[in-house]
C-alpha positions in Angstrom: 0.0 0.0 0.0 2.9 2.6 0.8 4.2 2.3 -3.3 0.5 2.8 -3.8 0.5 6.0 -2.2 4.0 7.0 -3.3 2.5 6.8 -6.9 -0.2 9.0 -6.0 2.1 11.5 -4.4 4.3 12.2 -7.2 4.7 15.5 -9.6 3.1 15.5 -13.4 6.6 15.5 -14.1 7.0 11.6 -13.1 4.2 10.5 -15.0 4.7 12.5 -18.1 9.0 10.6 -17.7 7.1 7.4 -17.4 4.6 7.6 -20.2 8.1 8.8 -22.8 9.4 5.9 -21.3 6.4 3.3 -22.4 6.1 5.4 -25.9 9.9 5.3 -26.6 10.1 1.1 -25.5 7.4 0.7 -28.0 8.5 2.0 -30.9 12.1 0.0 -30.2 10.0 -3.3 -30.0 7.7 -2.5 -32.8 4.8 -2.7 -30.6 1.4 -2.2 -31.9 0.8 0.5 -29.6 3.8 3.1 -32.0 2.2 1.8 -35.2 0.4 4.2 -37.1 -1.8 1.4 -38.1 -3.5 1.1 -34.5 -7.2 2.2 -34.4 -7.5 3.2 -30.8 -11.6 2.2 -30.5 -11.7 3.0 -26.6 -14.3 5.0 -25.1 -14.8 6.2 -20.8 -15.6 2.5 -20.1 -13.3 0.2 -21.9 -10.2 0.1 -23.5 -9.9 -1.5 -27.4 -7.4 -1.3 -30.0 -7.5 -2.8 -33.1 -5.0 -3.4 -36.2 -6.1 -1.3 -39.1 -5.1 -4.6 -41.3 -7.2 -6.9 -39.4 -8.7 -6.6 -36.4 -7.6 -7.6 -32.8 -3.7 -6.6 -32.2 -2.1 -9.7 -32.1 -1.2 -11.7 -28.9 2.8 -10.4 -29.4 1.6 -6.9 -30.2 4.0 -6.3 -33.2 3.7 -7.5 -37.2 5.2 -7.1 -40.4 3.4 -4.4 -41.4 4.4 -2.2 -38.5 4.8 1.5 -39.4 6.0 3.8 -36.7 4.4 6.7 -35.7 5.2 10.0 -36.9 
């Protein structure tokens, strides 16, 4: 409970490090999620992404037809 409330404690600054650090791991593994090619279908209750190709990502969240995000 105490790293809970650490996280909840911590400056914008943190979480905007932390989400360039998720974008920038992405786009070196190719992930679905820096592909330009990811629909992002989410609304305020649930979260969906689908491949612009075909669907569902795919279980390893990377292709051949990955195209990074500009």
């Amino acid at each position: 409970m105490g790293k809970l409330n650490d996280l909840f404690t911590k400056s914008d600054d943190y979480y905007i490090d932390f989400i360039e650090k998720w974008k920038k791991e992405w786009k070196e593994n190719r992930d679905c999620f820096a592909c330009k090619r990811c629909l992002d279908m989410s609304d305020k209750y649930n979260t969906y992404h689908e491949c612009e190709y075909g669907g569902p990502l795919p279980d390893e969240h990377t292709c051949l037809l990955w195209e990074e995000i500009e």
